[in-house]
Steps between C-alpha positions, in 0.01 A plus 500: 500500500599839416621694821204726579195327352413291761161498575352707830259408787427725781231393793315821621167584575157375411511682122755347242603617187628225210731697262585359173785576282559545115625267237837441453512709839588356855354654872768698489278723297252521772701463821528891599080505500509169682726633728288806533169314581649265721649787717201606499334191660359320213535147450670479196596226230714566190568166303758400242357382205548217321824515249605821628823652716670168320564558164279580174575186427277291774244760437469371137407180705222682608157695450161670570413230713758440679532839648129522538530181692723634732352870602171238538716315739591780708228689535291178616777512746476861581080443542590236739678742771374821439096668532534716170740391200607824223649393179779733373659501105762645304452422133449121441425557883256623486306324224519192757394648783169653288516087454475460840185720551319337215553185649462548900244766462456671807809336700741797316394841683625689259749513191814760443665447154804684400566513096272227519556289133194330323567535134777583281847546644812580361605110443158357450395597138716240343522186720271308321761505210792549674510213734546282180872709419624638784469371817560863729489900362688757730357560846247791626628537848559834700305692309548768803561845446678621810818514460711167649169332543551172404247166488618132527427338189599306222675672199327245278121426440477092394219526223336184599399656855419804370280365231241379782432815630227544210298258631503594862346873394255394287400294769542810759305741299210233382422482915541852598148515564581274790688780673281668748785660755606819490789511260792811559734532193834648499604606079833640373468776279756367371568111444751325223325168596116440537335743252141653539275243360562343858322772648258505227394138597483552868275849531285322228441201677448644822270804601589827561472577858644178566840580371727803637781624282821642628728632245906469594629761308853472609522105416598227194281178531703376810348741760522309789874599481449834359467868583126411575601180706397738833203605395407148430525373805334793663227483291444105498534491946230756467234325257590167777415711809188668305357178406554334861 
C-alpha cells in the first residue's frame, strides 16, 4: 500500500459520517475533512477502495462493483454503531454515496457531494474503444489549484476500470428519484476533470429545494485539498448539526 492511503476509522458520537473517495484517488484525498469531523466528534469512516493506493495496475482488476460493494460494506457497518449515518463524495464519491441513498432510503440523513461525477469525465469518452488498444491513458490526479497541494493518486488511469464507470451512472441517474435526503453540493468553478453534464444529471434528477449549491471559486476538481478545502468542512459540520 501506498504510504498515506490507508483507510480511516474514528469512533465518536452517536452521528457518523461515511466519506468516499475518487477514482484512481486514495483517503488521502479526504483525510484533512475526516480529520476535521472527527475532531469534531463525529463518528467517522473513510474506506480504501478496491484497486486503489496499490497501483493502477490492481485497479484494472477492478470495477463499479467492487467499489460499490465496499462503501455498502462500510456504511452497513457505520449503521450498526451509530443513530444517524451521512454519506460524503468527492467525484466518483460521490456518485456512490447518491448509491447509497437510493438503496438504504432513509438510513443516509443526508448527502454532501464534492465535484460529484455522473457522466462524462475527462477519461471516460473513449473506454469503450480504448480498452481494446491500450490498456491505461495518463492519470487525472491533483487537479488542485493551491499551490503545493498535492493528491495521492495514480499517474495512470487502466482503461479497463475506467470503462465501468458508464454503467455505474447510468445506473445512479436512472434512480435519482430514489433520493429523498437533503442533498448539499460543493462545485468548482473551475474543474479539468468532471465536466458539467454531471451537474446537469444531478439538479435534473432531483428537485430543486432539495439540492443546495455552493460554488468554490478558488478550487480545481480536487477541493477537498484546495483553497475551498475550509470552507468545506465548515459548511458540511454545519448541514450534520442542522439536520440532527
Amino acid at each position: 500500500m501506498l504510504p498515506g492511503a490507508e483507510p480511516f476509522d474514528h469512533a465518536g458520537g452517536p452521528v457518523g459520517v461515511l466519506l468516499c473517495h475518487g477514482f484512481t484517488g486514495t483517503p488521502q484525498t479526504l483525510r484533512g475533512w475526516a480529520d476535521y469531523l472527527a475532531g469534531q466528534g463525529l463518528t467517522v469512516s473513510l474506506p480504501r477502495l478496491p484497486g486503489h493506493g496499490t497501483s493502477w495496475q490492481d485497479l484494472a482488476r477492478t470495477g463499479g462493483a467492487d467499489w460499490l460493494a465496499e462503501v455498502d460494506s462500510a456504511f452497513v457497518r457505520l449503521t450498526g454503531r451509530c443513530e444517524q449515518v451521512f454519506a460524503f463524495g468527492l467525484s466518483m464519491g460521490g456518485c456512490l454515496a447518491l448509491r447509497l441513498a437510493e438503496a438504504h432510503g432513509n438510513a443516509v440523513r443526508g448527502l454532501v457531494l464534492v465535484n460529484p461525477s455522473l457522466a462524462d469525465t475527462r477519461v471516460s469518452l473513449l473506454t469503450p474503444v480504448l480498452k481494446y488498444l491500450v490498456r491505461s491513458v495518463p492519470g487525472i490526479a491533483s487537479d488542485i489549484k493551491k499551490p503545493g497541494g498535492h493528491e495521492l493518486g495514480y499517474d495512470r488511469v487502466p482503461v479497463r476500470a475506467a470503462a465501468t464507470l458508464p454503467a455505474l451512472w447510468k445506473q445512479t441517474a436512472r434512480n435519482l428519484g430514489q433520493v429523498t435526503q437533503p442533498v448539499l453540493v460543493y462545485r468548482s468553478t473551475t474543474d479539468h476533470v468532471v465536466g458539467p453534464a454531471s451537474m446537469r444529471v444531478l439538479l435534473g434528477g432531483l428537485p430543486g429545494g432539495q439540492v443546495t449549491v455552493r460554488e468554490c471559486a478558488d478550487s480545481y476538481h480536487v477541493a477537498t485539498l484546495d483553497n475551498d478545502a475550509g470552507a468545506i468542512f465548515e459548511g458540511s459540520l454545519k448541514f450534520v448539526q442542522d439536520l440532527t
